[in-house]
C-alpha positions in Angstrom: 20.0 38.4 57.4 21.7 35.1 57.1 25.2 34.6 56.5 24.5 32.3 53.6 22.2 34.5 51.8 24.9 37.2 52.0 27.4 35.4 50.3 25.1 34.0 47.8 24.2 38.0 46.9 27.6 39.3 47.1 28.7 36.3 44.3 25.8 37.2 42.6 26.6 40.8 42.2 30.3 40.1 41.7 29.8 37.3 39.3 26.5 37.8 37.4 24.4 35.5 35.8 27.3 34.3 32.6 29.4 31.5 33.4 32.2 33.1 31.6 32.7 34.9 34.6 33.6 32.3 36.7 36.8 32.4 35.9 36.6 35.6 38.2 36.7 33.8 41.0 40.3 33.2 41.9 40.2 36.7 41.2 37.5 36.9 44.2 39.0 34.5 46.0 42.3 36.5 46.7 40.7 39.6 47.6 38.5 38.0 50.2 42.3 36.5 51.3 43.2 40.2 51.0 40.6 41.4 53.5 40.7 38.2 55.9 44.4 39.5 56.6 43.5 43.0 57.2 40.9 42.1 59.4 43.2 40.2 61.2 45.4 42.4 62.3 43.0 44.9 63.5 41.8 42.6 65.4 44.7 41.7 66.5 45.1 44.9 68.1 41.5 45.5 69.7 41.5 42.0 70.5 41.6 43.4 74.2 38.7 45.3 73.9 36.6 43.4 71.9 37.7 39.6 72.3 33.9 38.4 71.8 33.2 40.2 68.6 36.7 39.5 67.5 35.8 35.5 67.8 32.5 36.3 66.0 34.2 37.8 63.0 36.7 35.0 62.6 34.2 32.6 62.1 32.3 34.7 60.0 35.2 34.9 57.5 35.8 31.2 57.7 32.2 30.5 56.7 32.6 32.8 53.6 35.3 30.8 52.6 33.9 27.6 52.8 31.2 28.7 50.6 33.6 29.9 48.4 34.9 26.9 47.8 31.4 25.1 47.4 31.0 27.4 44.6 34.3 26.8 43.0 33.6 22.8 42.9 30.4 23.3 41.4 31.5 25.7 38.9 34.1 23.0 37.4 31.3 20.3 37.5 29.3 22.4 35.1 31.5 23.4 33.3 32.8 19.5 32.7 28.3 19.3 31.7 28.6 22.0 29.2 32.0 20.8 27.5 30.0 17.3 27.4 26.6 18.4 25.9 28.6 20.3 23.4 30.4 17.8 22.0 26.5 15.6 21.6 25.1 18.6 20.0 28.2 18.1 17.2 27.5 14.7 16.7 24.0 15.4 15.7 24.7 18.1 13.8 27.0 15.6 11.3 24.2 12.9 11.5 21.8 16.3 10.4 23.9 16.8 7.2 24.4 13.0 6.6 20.5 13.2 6.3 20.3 16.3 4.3 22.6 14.7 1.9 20.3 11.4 1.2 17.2 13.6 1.2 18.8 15.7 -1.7 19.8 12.3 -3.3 16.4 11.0 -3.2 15.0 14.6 -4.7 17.6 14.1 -7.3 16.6 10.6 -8.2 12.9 11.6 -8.6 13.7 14.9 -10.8 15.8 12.7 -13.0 12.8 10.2 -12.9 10.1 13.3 -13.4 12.3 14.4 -16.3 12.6 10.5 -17.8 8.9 10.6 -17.4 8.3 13.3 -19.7 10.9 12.2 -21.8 9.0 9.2 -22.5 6.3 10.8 -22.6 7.5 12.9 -26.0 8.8 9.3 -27.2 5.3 8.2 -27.0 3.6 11.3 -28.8 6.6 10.9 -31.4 5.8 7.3 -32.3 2.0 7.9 -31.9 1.8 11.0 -34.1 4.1 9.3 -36.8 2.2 6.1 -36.9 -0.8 8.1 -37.6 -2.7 7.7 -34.4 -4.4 10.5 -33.5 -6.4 8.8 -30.2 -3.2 8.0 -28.8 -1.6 11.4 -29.5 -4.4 13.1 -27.6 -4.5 10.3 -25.1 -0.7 11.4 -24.1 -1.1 14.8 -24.5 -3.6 15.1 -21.8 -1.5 13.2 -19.8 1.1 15.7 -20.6 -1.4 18.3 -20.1 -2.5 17.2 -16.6 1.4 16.8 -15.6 1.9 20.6 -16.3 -1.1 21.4 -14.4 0.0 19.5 -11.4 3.4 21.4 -11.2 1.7 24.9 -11.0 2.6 25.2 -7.2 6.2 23.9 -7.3 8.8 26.4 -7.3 11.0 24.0 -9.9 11.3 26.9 -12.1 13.5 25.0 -14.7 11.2 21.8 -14.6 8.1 23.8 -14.8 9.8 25.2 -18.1 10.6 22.6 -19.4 7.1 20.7 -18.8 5.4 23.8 -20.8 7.9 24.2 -23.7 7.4 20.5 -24.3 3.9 20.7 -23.9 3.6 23.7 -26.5 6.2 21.7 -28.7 3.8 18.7 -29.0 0.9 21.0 -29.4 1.8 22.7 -32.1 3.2 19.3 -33.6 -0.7 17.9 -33.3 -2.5 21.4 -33.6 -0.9 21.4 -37.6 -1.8 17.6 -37.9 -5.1 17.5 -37.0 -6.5 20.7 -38.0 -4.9 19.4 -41.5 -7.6 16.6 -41.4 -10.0 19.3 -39.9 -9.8 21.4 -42.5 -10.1 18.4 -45.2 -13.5 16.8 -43.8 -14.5 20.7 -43.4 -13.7 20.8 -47.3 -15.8 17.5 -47.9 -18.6 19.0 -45.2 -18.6 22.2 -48.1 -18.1 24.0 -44.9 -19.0 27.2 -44.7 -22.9 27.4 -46.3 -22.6 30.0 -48.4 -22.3 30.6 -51.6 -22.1 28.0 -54.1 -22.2 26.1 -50.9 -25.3 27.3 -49.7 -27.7 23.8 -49.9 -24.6 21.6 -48.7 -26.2 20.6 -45.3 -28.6 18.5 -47.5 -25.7 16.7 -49.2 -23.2 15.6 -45.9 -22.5 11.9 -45.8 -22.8 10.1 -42.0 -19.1 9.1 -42.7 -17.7 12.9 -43.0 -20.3 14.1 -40.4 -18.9 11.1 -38.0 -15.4 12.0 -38.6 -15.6 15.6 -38.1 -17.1 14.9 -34.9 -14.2 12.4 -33.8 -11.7 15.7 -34.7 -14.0 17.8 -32.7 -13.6 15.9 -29.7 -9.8 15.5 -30.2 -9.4 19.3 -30.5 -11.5 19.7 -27.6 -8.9 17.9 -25.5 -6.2 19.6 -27.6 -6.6 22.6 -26.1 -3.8 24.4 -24.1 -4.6 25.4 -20.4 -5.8 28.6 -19.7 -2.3 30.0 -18.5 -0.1 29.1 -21.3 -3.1 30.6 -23.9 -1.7 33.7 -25.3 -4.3 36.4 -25.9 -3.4 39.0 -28.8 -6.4 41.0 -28.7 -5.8 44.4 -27.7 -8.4 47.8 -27.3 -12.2 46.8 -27.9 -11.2 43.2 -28.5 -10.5 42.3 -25.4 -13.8 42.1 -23.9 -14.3 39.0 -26.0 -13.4 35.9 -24.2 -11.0 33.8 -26.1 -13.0 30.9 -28.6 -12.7 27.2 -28.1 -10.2 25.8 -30.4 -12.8 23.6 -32.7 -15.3 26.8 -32.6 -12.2 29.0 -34.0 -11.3 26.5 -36.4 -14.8 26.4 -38.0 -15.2 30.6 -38.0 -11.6 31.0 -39.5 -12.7 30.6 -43.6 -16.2 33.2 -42.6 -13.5 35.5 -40.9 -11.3 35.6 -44.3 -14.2 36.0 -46.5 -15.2 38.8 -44.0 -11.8 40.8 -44.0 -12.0 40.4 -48.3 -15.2 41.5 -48.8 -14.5 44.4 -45.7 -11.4 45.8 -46.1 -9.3 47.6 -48.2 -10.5 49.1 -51.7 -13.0 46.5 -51.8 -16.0 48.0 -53.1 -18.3 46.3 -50.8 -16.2 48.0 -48.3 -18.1 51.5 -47.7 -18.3 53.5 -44.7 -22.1 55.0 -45.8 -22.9 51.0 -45.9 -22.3 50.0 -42.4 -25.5 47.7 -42.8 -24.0 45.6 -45.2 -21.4 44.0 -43.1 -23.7 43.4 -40.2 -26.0 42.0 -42.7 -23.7 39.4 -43.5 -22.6 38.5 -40.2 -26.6 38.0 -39.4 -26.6 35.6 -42.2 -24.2 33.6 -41.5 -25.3 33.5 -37.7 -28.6 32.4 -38.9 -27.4 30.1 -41.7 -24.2 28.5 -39.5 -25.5 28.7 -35.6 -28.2 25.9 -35.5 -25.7 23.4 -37.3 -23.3 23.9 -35.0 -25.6 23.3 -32.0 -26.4 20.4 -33.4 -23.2 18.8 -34.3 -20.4 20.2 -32.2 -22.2 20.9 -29.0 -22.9 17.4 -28.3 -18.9 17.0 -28.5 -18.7 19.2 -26.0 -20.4 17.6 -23.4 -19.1 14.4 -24.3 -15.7 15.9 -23.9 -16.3 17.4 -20.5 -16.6 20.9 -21.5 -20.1 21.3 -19.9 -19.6 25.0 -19.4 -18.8 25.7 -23.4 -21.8 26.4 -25.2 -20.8 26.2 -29.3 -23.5 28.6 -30.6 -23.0 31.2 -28.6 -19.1 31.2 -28.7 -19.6 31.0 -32.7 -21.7 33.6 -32.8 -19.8 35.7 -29.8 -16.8 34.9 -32.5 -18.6 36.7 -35.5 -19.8 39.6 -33.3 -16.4 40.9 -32.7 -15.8 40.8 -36.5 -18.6 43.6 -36.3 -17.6 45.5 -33.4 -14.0 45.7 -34.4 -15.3 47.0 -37.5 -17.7 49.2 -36.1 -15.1 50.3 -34.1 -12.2 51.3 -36.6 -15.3 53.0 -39.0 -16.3 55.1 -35.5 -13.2 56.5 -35.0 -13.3 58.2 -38.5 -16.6 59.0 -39.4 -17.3 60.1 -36.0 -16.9 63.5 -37.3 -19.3 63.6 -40.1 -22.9 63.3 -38.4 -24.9 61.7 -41.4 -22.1 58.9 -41.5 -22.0 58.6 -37.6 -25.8 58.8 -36.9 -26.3 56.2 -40.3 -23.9 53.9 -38.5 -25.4 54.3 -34.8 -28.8 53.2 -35.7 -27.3 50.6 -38.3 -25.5 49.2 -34.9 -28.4 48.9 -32.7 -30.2 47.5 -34.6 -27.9 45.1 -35.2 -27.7 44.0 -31.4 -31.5 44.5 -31.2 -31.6 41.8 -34.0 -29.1 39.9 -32.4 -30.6 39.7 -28.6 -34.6 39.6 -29.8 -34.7 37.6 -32.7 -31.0 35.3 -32.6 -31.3 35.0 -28.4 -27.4 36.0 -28.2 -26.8 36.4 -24.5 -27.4 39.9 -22.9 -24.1 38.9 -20.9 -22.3 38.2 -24.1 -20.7 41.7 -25.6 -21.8 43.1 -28.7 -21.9 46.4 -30.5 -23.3 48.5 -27.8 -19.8 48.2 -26.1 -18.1 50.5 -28.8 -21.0 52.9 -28.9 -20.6 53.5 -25.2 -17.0 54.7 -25.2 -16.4 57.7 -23.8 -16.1 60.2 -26.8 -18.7 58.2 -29.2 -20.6 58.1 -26.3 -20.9 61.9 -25.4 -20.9 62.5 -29.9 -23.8 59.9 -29.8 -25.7 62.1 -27.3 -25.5 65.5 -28.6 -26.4 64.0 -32.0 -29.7 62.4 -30.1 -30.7 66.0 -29.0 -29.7 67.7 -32.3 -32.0 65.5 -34.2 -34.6 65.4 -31.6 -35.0 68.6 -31.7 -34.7 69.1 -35.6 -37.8 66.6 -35.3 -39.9 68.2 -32.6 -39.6 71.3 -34.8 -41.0 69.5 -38.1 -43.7 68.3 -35.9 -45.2 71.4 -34.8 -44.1 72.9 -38.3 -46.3 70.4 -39.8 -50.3 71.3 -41.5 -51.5 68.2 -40.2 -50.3 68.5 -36.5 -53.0 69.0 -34.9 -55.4 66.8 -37.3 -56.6 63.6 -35.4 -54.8 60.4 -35.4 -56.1 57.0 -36.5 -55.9 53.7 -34.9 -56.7 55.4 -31.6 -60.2 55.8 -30.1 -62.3 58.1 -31.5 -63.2 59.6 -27.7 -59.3 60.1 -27.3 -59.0 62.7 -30.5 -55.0 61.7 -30.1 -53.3 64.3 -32.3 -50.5 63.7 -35.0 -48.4 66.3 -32.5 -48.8 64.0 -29.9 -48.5 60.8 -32.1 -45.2 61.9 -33.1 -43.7 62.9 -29.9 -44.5 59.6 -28.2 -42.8 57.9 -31.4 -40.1 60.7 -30.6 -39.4 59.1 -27.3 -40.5 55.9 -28.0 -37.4 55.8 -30.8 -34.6 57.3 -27.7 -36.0 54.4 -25.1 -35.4 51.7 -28.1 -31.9 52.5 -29.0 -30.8 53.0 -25.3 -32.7 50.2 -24.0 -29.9 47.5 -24.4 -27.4 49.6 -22.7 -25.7 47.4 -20.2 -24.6 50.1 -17.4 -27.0 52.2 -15.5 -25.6 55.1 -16.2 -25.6 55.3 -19.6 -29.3 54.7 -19.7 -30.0 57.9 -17.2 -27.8 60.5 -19.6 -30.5 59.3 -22.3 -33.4 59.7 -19.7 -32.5 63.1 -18.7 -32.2 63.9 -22.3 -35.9 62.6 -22.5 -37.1 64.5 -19.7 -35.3 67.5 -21.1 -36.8 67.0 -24.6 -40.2 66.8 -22.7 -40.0 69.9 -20.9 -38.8 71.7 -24.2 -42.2 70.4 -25.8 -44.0 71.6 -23.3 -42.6 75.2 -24.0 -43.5 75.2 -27.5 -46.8 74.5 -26.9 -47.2 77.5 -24.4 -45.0 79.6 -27.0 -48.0 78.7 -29.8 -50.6 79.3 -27.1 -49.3 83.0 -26.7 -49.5 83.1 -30.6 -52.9 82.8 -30.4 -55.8 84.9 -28.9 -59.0 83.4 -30.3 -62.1 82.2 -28.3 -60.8 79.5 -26.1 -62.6 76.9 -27.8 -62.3 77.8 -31.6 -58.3 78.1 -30.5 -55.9 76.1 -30.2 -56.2 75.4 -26.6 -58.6 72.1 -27.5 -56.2 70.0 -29.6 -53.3 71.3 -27.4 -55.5 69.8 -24.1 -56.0 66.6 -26.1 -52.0 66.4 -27.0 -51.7 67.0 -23.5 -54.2 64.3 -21.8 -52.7 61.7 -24.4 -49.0 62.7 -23.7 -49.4 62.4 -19.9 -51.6 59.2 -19.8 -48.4 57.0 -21.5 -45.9 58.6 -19.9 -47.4 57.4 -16.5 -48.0 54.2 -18.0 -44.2 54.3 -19.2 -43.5 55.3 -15.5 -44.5 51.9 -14.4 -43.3 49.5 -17.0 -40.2 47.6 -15.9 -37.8 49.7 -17.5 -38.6 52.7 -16.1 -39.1 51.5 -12.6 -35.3 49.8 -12.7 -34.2 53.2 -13.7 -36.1 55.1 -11.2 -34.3 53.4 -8.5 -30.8 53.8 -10.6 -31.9 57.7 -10.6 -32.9 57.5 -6.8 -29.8 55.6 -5.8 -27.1 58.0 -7.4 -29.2 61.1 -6.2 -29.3 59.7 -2.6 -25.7 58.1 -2.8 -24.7 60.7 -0.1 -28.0 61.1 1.9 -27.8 57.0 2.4 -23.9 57.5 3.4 -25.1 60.2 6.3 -28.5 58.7 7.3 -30.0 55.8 8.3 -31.7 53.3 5.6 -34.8 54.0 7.3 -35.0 57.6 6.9 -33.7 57.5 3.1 -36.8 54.8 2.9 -39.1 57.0 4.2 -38.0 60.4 2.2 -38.3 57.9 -1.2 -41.5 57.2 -0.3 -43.1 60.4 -0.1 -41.2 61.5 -3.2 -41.7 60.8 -6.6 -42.8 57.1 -7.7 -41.9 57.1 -11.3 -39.4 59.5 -13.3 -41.5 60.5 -15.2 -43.4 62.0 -12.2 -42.0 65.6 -12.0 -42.3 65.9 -16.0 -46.2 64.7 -15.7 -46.6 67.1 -13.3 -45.8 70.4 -14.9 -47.7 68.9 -18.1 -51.2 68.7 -16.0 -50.0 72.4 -14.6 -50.6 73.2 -18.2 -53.8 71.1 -19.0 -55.6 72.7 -15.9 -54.5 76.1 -16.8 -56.3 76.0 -20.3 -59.1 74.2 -19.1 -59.4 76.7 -16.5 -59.3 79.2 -19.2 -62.1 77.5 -21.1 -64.2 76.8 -17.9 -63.4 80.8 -17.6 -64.6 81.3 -21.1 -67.7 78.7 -21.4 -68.8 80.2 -17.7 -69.0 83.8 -18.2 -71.1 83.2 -21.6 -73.6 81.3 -19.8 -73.6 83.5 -16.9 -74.4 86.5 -19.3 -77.8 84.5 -21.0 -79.0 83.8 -17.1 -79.0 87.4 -15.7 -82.6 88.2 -16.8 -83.5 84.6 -15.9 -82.4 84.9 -12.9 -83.6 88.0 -12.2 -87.5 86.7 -12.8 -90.7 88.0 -11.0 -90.5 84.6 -9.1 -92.9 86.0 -6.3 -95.5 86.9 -8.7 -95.5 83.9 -11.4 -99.2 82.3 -12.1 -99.6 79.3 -9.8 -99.9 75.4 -11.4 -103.9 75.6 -11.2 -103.9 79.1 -13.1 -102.3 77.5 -16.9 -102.9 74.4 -18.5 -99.9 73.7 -18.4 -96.1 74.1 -17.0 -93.6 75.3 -20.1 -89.9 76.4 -19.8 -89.3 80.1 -18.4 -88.9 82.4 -21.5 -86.2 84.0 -20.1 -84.3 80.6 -19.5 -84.2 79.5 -23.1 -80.9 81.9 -24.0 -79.4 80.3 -21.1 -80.4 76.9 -21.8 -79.5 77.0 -25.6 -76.4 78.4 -24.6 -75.6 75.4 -22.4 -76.5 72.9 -24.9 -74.5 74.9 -27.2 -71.4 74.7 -25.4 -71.8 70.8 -24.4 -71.5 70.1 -27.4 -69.0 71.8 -28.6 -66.8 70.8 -25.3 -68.0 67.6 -26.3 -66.8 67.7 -30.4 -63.2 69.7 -28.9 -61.8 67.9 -26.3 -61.1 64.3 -25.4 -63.8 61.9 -23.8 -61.7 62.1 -19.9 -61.7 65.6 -20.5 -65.3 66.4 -21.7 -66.6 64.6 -18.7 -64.2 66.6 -16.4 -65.6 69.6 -17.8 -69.1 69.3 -17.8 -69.0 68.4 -14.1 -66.9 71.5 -13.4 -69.4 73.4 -15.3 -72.2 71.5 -13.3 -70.9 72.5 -10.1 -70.1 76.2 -11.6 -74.0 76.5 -12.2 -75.4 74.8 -9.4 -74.0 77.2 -7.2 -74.4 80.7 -9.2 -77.6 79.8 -9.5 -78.0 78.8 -6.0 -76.3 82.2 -4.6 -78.2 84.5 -8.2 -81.4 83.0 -8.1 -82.4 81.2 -5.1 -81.0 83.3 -2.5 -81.9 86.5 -4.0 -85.8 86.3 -4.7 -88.9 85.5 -2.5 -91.0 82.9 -4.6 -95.0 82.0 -4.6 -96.1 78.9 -5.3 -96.1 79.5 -9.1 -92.6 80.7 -9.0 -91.5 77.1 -6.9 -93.4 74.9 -9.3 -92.1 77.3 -12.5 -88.4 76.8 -10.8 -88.5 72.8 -10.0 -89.6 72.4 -13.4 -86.7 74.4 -15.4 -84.7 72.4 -13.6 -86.0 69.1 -13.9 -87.3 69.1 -17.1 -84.8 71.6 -18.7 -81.4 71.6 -17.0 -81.1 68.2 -15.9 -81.9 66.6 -18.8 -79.4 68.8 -20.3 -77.0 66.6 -18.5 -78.7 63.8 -18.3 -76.8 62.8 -21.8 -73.9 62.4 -20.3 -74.9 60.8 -16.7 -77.7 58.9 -15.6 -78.1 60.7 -12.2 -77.7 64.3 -13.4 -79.6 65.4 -10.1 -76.4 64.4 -8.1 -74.0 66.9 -9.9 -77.0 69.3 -8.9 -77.3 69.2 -4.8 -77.9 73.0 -4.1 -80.9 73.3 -6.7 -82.4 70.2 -5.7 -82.4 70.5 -2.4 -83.3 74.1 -3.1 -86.9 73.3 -5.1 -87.2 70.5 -2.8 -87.7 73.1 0.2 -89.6 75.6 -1.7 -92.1 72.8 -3.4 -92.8 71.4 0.6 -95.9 71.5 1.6 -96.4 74.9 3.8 -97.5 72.9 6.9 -94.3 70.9 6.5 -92.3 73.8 5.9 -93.4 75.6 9.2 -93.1 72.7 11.2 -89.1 72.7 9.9 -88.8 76.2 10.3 -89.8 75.8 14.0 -88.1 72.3 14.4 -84.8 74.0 13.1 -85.2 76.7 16.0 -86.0 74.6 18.6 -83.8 71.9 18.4 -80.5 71.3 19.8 -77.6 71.4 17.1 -76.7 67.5 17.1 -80.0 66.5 16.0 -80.6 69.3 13.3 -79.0 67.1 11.0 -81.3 64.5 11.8 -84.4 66.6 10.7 -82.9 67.7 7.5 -81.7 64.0 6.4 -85.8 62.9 7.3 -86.4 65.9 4.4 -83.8 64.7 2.1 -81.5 67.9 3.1 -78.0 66.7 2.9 -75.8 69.9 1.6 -77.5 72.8 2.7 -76.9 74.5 6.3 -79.6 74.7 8.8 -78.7 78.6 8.5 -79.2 78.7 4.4 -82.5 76.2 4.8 -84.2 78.9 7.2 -82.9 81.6 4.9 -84.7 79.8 1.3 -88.2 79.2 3.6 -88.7 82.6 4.8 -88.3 83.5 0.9 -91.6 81.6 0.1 -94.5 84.1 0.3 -96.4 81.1 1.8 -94.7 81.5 5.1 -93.3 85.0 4.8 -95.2 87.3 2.8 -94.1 91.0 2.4 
């Protein structure tokens, strides 16, 4: 390694990299003097030995110590740099403070100028507002106004206060003046229309109507930013946004007259009258509300205040006279259930008068907001069910329930029981319908699908009640009250209402399927789920309406099937042939049968509702085409005076039967007609089919029978009613 580098490390190591510790040097410098003497004088001794290596070390040491002494000098020319630069850096640190004391000189000069400003500023107002110039007043006031506004991010604490005290100082100084003159042209405007007051719209002079609007527009500007606006209202109240100044100016004298009539001993103050103060706050919407749209809310755009609009804010203003009302009168009679439920529907329909009829804003608050507090809310419900149910029970209690409703179709037979319980629900959806939060509206829709299900057990408890013939029972008018109840609740089901709150209902039931699972799986599950809420409801009710119509399907059948045994059990085989009478007349033995059917027709037809009728005389169709298919048919062998005698019952007997009520009655008929169809065909015709349907290969079978008009029948069962005639196959 070199020499040089060596010293350089052993310095480094010894001194470090602080050049305090320079000063260690001398220090170094005498200990390397140290060792240079040692070394000396052993080498003084072995200089006989080793006189090379001796020389080598010698001038080794005097190398070290010429570096040494490089090092020194440097050393004291750096520190002579640093002693320099230190003694700069002080100088610019004075000229720093000179500079910091003219900057806080000039900051100085402009508070004291920012606090002449709005010193003048109060001058001005002062002269302004005692001269009697109320343009100027406002004119400096915004001015004011703006100043304050401007300040809002400096951290001037005390010049910020100061700013705002003044600024409330002067508005209060104005406020009193001009709402003085506000209230005077009010006076001469014979503001508010009521009373002796009420035709005074008809008597208002341009001049007072010009200068009202001039003090509109100033208190407009008078207004105090929406920081410094204190807001007292407390509880329900403060869901009201705070009223324009002008607007609260012109609703103060209704609110007085409100709290004297209202409050108090007052006898117009009663808590069994709730009406009567929302009656009056109706009228003097209606009466006040258009006026002020006219008058002030052009002074509001004028102004600036684009975003205000003056009949909604004057009516939002009255509203809250109700609901804090309505509030304080909840809170006590809350406890007595005529008084509460009086003061419920009083309430909403108030707000359904307000939103339908006066257009208040659905985002403006109104009384719904007090009735859906959390213990009124939970009393309002229970006292929903109680007299729902009270209801449902007068309704089935009633002599006229199951009488038949007018105003409906006469086909429909709509029943007063089902009438009512439509109105029932119809009343629930109406008073919950203007609910604001989701939520609210789905404890009121499980209470209707829970009243729903409860009327459907009452009509099975009256069904068990009762054990007459099916028809003569009271399974009809229950089947009608049934068919009608179902039909508008899936027409409910897809009204807008219902479909928002069928995907409320889907979206809190889901809530932690959609947090586990992927949006396209929870799509796919809603989708083949319900579609309406109403869906699980509907579905149990049509469990019950094909239940009793199964029972009188059950009933009707086994009547008919007990007229057709002898009919059915005819010497077919034997019966005189077309050529043998003059002519062909029903079966004797068919005519109990037949009357029987007619009989019942028409009686299904006089019981039940038109969608129902024609649902049961197909099923009673398709129940006799086949027993007589699998009774008649395919248990006899037939001549040719038993196949004409059989086409003809049916054609000219049965089918008319239904032809009433259809006009292809053969279509609800396929096994019979096809049936006399094969036994009618010519017997050439019918051999050549019977061998055709041996011979053939399968796939083209059903080519053969469609050429003979054979569409229901299987190859099998057409070989089966050919061998039967005594034609083809005598026995």
């Amino acid at each position: 390694m070199n020499v040089k580098v060596k010293v350089n490390k052993k310095f480094n190591e010894e001194l470090g990299s602080s050049l305090n510790n320079l000063k260690a040097i001398e220090h170094l410098h005498m200990k390397l003097q140290y060792d240079k003497t040692k070394v000396e004088e052993l080498l003084s001794l072995a200089s006989s030995e080793a006189p090379s290596k001796i020389q080598e070390g010698v001038e080794e040491v005097d190398l070290i110590v010429h570096c040494i002494d490089e090092v020194k000098e440097n050393c004291k020319i750096t520190s002579m740099e640093i002693v320099e630069r230190l003694s700069q850096e002080n100088k610019i640190s004075e000229l720093q403070n000179v500079i910091d004391d003219i900057s806080y000189l000039e900051r100085s000069s402009l508070y004291l100028q920012f606090v002449k400003f709005i010193e003048d500023l109060s001058s001005e107002l002062e002269v302004s507002l005692q001269s009697g110039n109320d343009e100027a007043s406002i004119s400096t006031y915004l001015i004011l106004k703006e100043t304050h506004q401007s300040l809002e991010p400096s951290s001037c604490i005390n010049l910020k206060n100061y700013v705002k005290d003044t600024l409330e100082f002067w508005f209060k100084e104005i406020h009193n003046k001009i709402v003085g003159e506000y209230n005077d042209v009010l006076e001469t405007l014979k503001w508010p229309f009521c009373g002796v007051n009420a035709n005074a719209i008809s008597t208002q002079t341009p001049e007072s109507l010009a200068r009202f609007q001039i003090l509109t527009e100033y208190l407009f500007h008078l207004q105090l930013p929406n920081c410094l606006i204190k807001t007292l209202s407390s509880g329900i109240s403060i869901n009201f946004a705070p009223t324009c100044l002008p607007i609260s100016l012109l609703v103060r004298p209704l609110k007085q007259r409100f709290f004297f009539h209202f409050t108090g001993n007052k006898k117009t103050n009663r808590r069994d009258k709730p009406e009567w103060f929302f009656t009056q706050i109706l009228t003097w919407i209606k009466d006040h509300s258009e006026w002020v749209n006219k008058y002030v809310q052009p002074i509001a755009y004028t102004a600036g205040f684009n975003k205000t609009n003056g009949k909604v804010e004057f009516m939002r203003a009255l509203v809250q006279l109700a609901v804090e009302k309505l509030n304080s009168e909840l809170n006590v009679i809350q406890f007595d259930d005529s008084l509460f439920t009086h003061a419920i529907d009083e309430s909403l329909g108030f707000e359904r008068e307000l939103r339908e009829s006066l257009f208040y804003p659905l985002s403006e608050p109104a009384t719904v907001i007090v009735l859906t507090q959390g213990p009124i809310f939970m009393k309002w419900l229970t006292m929903e069910k109680k007299y729902a149910l009270e209801n449902m029970d007068a309704i089935l209690s009633s002599d006229t329930v199951w009488s038949k409703q007018f105003g409906f179709a006469d086909d429909l037979k709509v029943t007063e029981c089902a009438s009512s319980f439509l109105i029932l629900l119809s009343a629930i959806s109406d008073r919950y319908n203007h609910l604001p939060q989701p939520g609210h509206r789905l404890q009121f829709l499980d209470l209707q699908l829970e009243l729903i299900d409860d009327w459907r057990v009452r009509l099975l408890q009256l069904l068990h009640e009762d054990y007459k013939d099916p028809l003569s029972s009271l399974i009809p008018s229950i089947l009608n009250t049934l068919y009608h109840v179902t039909t508008v609740l899936q027409d409910l089901g897809a009204t807008v209402q219902y479909l928002q709150l069928y995907f409320y209902k889907t979206q809190f039931e889901n809530a932690e399927t959609v947090m586990h699972e992927s949006i396209e799986n929870f799509v796919m599950e809603e989708n083949e789920g319900e579609i309406t809420v109403f869906d699980e409801a509907i579905s149990l009710l049509e469990r019950l309406e094909k239940k009793l119509l199964s029972e009188i399907y059950d009933s009707i059948f086994s009547e008919i099937k007990a007229k057709s045994w002898i009919y059915s059990n005819e010497k077919w085989f034997a019966m005189q042939s077309e050529k043998e009478v003059a002519s062909l007349s029903v079966t004797p033995s068919g005519c109990p049968m037949f009357q029987e059917i007619v009989n019942k027709l028409h009686a299904l037809k006089n019981a039940l509702a038109l969608p129902l009728f024609e649902r049961s005389w197909k099923n009673l169709a398709k129940q006799l085409d086949q027993h007589l298919f699998d009774e008649l048919v395919l248990r006899n062998q037939f001549n040719n005076g038993g196949a004409a005698q059989l086409q003809f019952d049916i054609t000219r007997n049965l089918l008319p039967l239904f032809g009433l009520y259809t006009d292809q009655p053969d279509s609800y008929f396929p096994l019979l007609t096809e049936s006399y169809t094969l036994l009618n065909m010519l017997p050439g015709s019918a051999i050549l089919l019977l061998e055709a349907l041996g011979e053939e290969e399968e796939e083209n079978i059903t080519r053969v029978l469609t050429d003979v008009n054979i569409y229901r029948l299987t190859p099998r069962t057409v070989c089966k009613i050919l061998n039967s005639r005594m034609d083809i196959n005598p026995r």
